[in-house]
N, C-alpha and C positions, 0 to 999 in steps of 0.2 A: 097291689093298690098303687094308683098314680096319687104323686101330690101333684100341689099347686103353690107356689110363694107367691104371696102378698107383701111389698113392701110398703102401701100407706096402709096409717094407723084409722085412717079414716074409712077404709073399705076393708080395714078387716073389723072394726066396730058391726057396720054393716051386715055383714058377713054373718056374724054371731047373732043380730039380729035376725037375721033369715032364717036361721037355726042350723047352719052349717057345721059341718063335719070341721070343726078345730082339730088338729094333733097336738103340734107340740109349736114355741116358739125359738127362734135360735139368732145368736149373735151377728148382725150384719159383717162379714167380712170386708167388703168394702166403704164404710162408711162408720168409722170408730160411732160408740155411742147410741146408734139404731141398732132396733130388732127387725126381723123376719118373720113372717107370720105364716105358718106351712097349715093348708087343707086339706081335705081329702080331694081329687076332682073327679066331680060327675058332673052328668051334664046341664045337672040344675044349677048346681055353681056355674057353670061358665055361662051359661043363658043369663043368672041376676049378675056378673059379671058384666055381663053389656049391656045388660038394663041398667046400671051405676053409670057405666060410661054415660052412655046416651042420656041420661037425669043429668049429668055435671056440667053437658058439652048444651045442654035447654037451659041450664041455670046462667050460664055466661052468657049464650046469644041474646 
């Protein structure tokens, strides 16, 4: 099984909202004080993946 890390807390909210494959969370090693948000990836996640982007990148223009 492929993961996937997420590092905002805002696309992994999203995320669980979509009803995605969560596993586990794990300690940011480069940035004291952040989490990591690992998923399962398929290719539904990655397609609402760029559907987030593309929503974020409509919401600034």
């Amino acid at each position: 099984m492929k993961e996937k890390v997420i590092y905002k807390k805002r696309i992994f909210v999203e995320l669980v909202r979509l009803h995605h494959n969560f596993l586990h969370t794990k300690r940011n090693k480069q940035k004291e004080g952040y989490q990591i948000y690992i998923f399962e990836e398929t290719p539904e996640l990655l397609e609402d993946l760029k559907m987030l982007e593309k929503k974020k990148h409509e919401t600034i223009i």
